[in-house]
C-alpha positions as CSV (number, residue, x, y, z in Angstrom):
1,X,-54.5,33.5,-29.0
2,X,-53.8,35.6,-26.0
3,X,-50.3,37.5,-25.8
4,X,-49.2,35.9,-29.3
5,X,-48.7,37.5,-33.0
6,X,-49.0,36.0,-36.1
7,X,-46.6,36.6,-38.7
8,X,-46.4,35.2,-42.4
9,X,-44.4,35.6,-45.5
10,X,-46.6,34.7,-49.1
11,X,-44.6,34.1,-52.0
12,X,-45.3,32.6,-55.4
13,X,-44.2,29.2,-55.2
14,X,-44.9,28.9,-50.9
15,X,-46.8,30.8,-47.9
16,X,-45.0,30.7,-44.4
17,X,-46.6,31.4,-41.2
18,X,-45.7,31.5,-37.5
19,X,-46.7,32.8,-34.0
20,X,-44.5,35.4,-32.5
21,X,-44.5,37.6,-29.5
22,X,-42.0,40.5,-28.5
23,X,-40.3,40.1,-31.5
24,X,-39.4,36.3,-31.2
25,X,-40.9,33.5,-32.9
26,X,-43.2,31.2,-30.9
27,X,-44.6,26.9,-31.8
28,X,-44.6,25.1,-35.3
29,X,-43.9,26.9,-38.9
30,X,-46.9,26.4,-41.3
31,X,-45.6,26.0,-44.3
32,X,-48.3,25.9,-47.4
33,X,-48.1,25.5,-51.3
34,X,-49.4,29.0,-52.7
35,X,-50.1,27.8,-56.1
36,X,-53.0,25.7,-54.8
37,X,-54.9,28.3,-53.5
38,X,-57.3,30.0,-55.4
39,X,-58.6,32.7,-52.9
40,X,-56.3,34.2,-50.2
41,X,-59.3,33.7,-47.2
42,X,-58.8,29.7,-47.5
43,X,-54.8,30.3,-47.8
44,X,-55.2,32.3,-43.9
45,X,-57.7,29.8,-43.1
46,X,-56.0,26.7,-43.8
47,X,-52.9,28.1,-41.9
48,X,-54.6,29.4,-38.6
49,X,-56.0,25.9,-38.3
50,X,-52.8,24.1,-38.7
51,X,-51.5,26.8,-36.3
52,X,-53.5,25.5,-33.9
53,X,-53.3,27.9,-31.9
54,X,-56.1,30.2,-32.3
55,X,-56.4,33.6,-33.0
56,X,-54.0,35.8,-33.0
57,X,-53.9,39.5,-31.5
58,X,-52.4,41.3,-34.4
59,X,-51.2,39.7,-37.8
60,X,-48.6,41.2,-40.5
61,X,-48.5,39.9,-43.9
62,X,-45.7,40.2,-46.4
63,X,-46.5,39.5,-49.7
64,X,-43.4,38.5,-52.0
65,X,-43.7,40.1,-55.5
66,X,-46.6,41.8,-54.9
67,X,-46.3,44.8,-57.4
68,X,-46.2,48.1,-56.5
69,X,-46.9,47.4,-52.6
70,X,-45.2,50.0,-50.0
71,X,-46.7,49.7,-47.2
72,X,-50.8,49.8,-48.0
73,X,-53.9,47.8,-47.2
74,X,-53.5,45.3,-50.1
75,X,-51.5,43.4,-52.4
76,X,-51.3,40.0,-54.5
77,X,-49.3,37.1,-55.6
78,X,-50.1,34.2,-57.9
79,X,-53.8,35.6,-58.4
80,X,-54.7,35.7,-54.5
81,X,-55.4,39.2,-54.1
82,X,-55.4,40.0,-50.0
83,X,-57.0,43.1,-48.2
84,X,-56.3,44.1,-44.9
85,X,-59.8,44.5,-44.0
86,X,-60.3,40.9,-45.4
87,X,-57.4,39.3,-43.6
88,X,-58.6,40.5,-40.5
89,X,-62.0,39.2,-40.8
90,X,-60.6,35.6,-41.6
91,X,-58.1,35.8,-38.8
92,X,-59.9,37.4,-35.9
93,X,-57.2,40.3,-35.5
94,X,-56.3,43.5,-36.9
95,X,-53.7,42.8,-40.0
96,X,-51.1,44.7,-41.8
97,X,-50.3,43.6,-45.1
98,X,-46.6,45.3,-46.1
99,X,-44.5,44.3,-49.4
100,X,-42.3,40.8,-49.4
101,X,-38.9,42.9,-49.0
102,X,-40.2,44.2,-45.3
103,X,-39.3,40.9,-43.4
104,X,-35.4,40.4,-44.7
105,X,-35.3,44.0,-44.7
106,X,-36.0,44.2,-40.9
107,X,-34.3,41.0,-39.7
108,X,-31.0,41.2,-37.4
109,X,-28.8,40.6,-40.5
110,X,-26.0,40.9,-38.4
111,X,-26.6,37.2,-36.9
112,X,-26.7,36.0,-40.3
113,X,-23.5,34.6,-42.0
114,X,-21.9,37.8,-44.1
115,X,-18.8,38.4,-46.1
116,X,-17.6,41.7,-46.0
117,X,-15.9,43.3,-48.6
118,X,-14.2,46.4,-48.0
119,X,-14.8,49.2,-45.9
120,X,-14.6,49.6,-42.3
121,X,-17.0,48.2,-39.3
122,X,-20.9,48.7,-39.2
123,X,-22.2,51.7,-37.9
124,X,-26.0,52.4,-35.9
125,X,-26.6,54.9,-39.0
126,X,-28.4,54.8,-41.9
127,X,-28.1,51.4,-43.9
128,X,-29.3,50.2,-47.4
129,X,-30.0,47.1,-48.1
130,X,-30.7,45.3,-51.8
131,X,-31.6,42.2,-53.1
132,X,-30.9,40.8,-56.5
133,X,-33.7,38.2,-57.1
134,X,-36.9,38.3,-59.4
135,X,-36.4,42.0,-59.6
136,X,-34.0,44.3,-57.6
137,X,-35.3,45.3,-54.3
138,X,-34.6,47.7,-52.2
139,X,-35.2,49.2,-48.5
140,X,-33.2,52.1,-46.5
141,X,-33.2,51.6,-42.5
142,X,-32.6,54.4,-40.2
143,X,-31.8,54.8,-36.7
144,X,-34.8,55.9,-34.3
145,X,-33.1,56.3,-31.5
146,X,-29.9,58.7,-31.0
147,X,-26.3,58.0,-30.2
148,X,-27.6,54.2,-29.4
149,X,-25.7,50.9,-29.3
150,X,-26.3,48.4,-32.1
151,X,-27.8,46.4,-29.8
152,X,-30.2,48.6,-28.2
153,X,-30.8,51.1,-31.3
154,X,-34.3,50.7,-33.0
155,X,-34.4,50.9,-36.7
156,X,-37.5,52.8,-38.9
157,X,-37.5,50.5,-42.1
158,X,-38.4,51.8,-45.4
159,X,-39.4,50.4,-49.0
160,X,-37.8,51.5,-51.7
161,X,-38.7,51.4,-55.9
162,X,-35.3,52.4,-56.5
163,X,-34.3,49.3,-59.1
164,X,-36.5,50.9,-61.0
165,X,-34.5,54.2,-61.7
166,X,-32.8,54.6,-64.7
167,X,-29.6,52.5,-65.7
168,X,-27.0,54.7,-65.6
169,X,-23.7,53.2,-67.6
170,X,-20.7,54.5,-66.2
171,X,-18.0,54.0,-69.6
172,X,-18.1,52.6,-72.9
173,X,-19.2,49.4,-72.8
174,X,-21.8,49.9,-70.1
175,X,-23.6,52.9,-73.0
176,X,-23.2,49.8,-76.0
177,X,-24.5,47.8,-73.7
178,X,-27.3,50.2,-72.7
179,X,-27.9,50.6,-76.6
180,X,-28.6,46.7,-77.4
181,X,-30.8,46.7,-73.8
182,X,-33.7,49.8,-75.0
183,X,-34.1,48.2,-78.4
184,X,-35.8,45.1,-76.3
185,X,-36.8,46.7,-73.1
186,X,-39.4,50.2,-72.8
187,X,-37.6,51.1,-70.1
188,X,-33.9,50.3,-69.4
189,X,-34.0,49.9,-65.0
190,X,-31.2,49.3,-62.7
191,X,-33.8,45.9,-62.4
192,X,-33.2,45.5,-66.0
193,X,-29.5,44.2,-65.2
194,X,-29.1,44.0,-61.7
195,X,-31.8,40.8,-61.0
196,X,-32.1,37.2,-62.0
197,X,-33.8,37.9,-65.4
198,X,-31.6,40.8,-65.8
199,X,-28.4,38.8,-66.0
200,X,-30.3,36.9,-69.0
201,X,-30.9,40.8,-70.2
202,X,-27.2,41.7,-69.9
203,X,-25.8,38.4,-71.8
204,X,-28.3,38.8,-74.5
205,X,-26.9,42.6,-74.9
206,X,-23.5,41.4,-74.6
207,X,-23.7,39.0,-77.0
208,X,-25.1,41.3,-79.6
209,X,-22.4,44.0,-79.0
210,X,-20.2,40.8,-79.5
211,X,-21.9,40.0,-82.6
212,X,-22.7,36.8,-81.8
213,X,-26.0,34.9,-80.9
214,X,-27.0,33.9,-77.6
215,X,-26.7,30.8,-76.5
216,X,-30.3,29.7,-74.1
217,X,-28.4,29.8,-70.7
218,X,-30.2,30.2,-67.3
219,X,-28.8,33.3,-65.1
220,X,-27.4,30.3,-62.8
221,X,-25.7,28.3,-65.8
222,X,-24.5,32.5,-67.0
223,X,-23.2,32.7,-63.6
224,X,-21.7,29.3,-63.6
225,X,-20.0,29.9,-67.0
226,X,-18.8,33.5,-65.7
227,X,-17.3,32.1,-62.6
228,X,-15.1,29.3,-63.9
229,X,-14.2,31.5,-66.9
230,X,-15.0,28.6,-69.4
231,X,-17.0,31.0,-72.0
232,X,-15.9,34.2,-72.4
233,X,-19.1,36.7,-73.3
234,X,-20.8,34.4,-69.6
235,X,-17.5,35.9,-67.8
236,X,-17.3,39.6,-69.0
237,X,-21.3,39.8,-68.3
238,X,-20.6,38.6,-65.0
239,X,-17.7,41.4,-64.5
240,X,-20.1,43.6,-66.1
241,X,-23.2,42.7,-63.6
242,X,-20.6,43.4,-60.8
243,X,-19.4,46.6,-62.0
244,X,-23.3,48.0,-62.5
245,X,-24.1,46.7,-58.8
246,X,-21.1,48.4,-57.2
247,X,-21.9,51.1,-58.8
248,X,-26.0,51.3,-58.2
249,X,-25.3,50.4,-54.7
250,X,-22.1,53.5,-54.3
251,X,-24.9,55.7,-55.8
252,X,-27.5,54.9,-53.3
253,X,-25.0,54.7,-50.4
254,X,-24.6,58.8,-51.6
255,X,-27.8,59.4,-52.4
256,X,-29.7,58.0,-48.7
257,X,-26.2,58.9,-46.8
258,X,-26.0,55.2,-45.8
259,X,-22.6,55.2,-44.3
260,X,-23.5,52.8,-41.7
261,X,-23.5,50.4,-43.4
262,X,-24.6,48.5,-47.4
263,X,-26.3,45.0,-47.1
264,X,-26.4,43.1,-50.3
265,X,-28.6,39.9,-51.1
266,X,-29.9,37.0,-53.1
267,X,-29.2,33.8,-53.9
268,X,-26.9,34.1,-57.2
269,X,-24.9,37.1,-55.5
270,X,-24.4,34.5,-52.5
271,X,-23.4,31.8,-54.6
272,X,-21.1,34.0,-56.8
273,X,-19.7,36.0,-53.1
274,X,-16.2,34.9,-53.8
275,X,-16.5,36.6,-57.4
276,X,-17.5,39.8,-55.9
277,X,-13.8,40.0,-54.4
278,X,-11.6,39.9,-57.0
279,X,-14.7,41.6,-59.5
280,X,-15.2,45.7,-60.0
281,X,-17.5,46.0,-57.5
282,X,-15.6,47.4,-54.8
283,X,-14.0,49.7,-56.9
284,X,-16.9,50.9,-58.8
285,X,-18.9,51.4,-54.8
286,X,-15.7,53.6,-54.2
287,X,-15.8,55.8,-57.4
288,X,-17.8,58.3,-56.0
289,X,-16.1,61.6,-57.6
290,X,-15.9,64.5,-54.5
291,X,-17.7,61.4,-52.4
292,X,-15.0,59.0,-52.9
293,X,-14.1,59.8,-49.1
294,X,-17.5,59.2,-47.7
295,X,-18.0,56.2,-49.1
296,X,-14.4,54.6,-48.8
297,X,-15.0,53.7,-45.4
298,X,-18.8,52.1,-45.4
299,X,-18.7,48.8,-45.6
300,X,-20.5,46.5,-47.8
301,X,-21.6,42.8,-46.5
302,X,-22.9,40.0,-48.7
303,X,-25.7,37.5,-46.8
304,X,-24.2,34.5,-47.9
305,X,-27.8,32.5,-46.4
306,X,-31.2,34.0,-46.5
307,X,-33.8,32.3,-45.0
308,X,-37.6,33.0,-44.2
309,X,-38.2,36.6,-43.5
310,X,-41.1,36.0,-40.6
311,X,-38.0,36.8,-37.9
312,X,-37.9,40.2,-39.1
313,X,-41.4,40.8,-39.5
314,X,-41.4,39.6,-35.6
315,X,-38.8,42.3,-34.4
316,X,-41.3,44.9,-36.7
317,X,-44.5,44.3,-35.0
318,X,-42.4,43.9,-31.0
319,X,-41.3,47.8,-32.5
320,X,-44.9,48.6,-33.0
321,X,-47.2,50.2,-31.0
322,X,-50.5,48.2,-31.0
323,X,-53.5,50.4,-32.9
């Protein structure tokens, strides 16, 4: 379709896919079941006929779970495996396939409703951004452009593997806890704790430090339970979750230099935003040692609703120069 984009965000349970052009979304969302595809070609195929519209001059595709994708030429999800070079031939345009972080990750998060807690205002410098879901994700983004306005600054986005760095426990509890974790776990990840399945991870640990057997609970019902304070092991593995994600995200805000700004996501952290307040987190993001200073003043904002992420891969491919 002359002058328009096509950009789509594949995850396990559902595929999304919209036209765009200079970086704002254009006609209908396409909205397909994934699970009912068995090859990717008649996924793309299916949805550029219900597009309607043609096709497209350049496509992106982020695929949502997809492990081990950066930024390559292929990546899968529920068994559809999708190739750049095959994507293209399906939709009549060069394609991009990038991992499923790269849309949220790119988005004006800004326009999004936020709770901030602590810190000072956003800065146009460096900014991390994490979210807590099937596993922990990660992405930095950078300024391009110097000494620029938020509003006209351009911002270089990149994925991260960081949830899968080593835990690191920060006292006593934390290095029990850390004990129970590696007798069920090869490897004991910031992603071991810090996502959905993770806060099943860190109750189960709990519980054994405790002495006591776990109880089957969902990470919402361990949230729910945390959050009203009706069972105590559900609430101090709730303070505990918030303490180890205050922390993770204090070290990375050191480590990248993000002082513009931390970004922090996913549907249980919205739903337990208010906990966050009154939890360790914003103390454990200060205790920085010798950094406590630089990191005192970045402030940290909770996306209390996340949406599709086809906006931002939009505003990625308007940033793009064509090949």
């Amino acid at each position: 379709m002359s002058g328009l984009n096509l950009v789509a965000e594949i995850g396990a349970t559902q595929a999304v896919f919209q036209y765009c052009s200079e970086g704002r979304l254009h006609g209908p969302v396409v909205e397909l079941p994934t699970p009912l595809y068995k090859r990717a070609n008649d996924l793309l195929g299916d949805a550029l006929a219900a597009l309607g519209g043609g096709a497209p001059q350049r496509a992106l595709l982020a695929i949502t779970g997809a492990d081990g994708i950066v930024d390559s030429a292929s990546g899968s999800n529920a068994g559809l495996s999708f190739t750049a070079g095959d994507c293209a031939a399906v939709l009549g345009c060069p394609a991009r396939v990038v991992d499923g972080f790269y849309g949220l990750a790119n988005d004006v998060l800004d326009e999004h409703p936020l709770l901030q807690i602590g810190g000072d205002r956003l800065q146009a410098k460096t900014r991390f951004i994490l979210r807590s879901s099937r596993e922990l994700d990660m992405a930095i983004r950078y300024p391009v452009l110097a000494e620029r306005a938020e509003s006209q600054q351009r911002w270089q986005v990149v994925i991260s593997r960081g949830g899968h760095a080593d835990l690191a426990p920060g006292n006593h509890l934390e290095m029990e806890l850390w004990g129970a974790l590696i007798t069920q776990h090869d490897c004991v990840s910031w992603s071991t704790v810090l996502s959905e399945p993770g806060l099943q991870h860190l109750y189960q640990a709990m519980c054994a430090v405790w002495g006591m057997s776990p109880q089957v609970l969902s990470p919402h019902e361990i949230m729910a339970q945390g959050v009203d304070m009706s069972e105590p092991v559900c609430h101090q593995t709730l303070e505990t979750f918030c303490g180890f994600l205050g922390a993770m995200a204090g070290n990375m805000a050191v480590t990248l230099g993000a002082t513009g700004g931390v970004y922090v996501s996913g549907g249980l952290l919205a739903q337990m935003s208010e906990f966050l307040l009154t939890s360790p987190f914003r103390r454990r993001f200060d205790e920085r040692g010798a950094m406590t200073d630089l990191v005192r003043n970045v402030p940290v904002l909770v996306l209390l609703e996340q949406g599709s992420g086809v906006a931002g891969l939009a505003r990625s491919l308007a940033q793009t120069v064509p090949e």
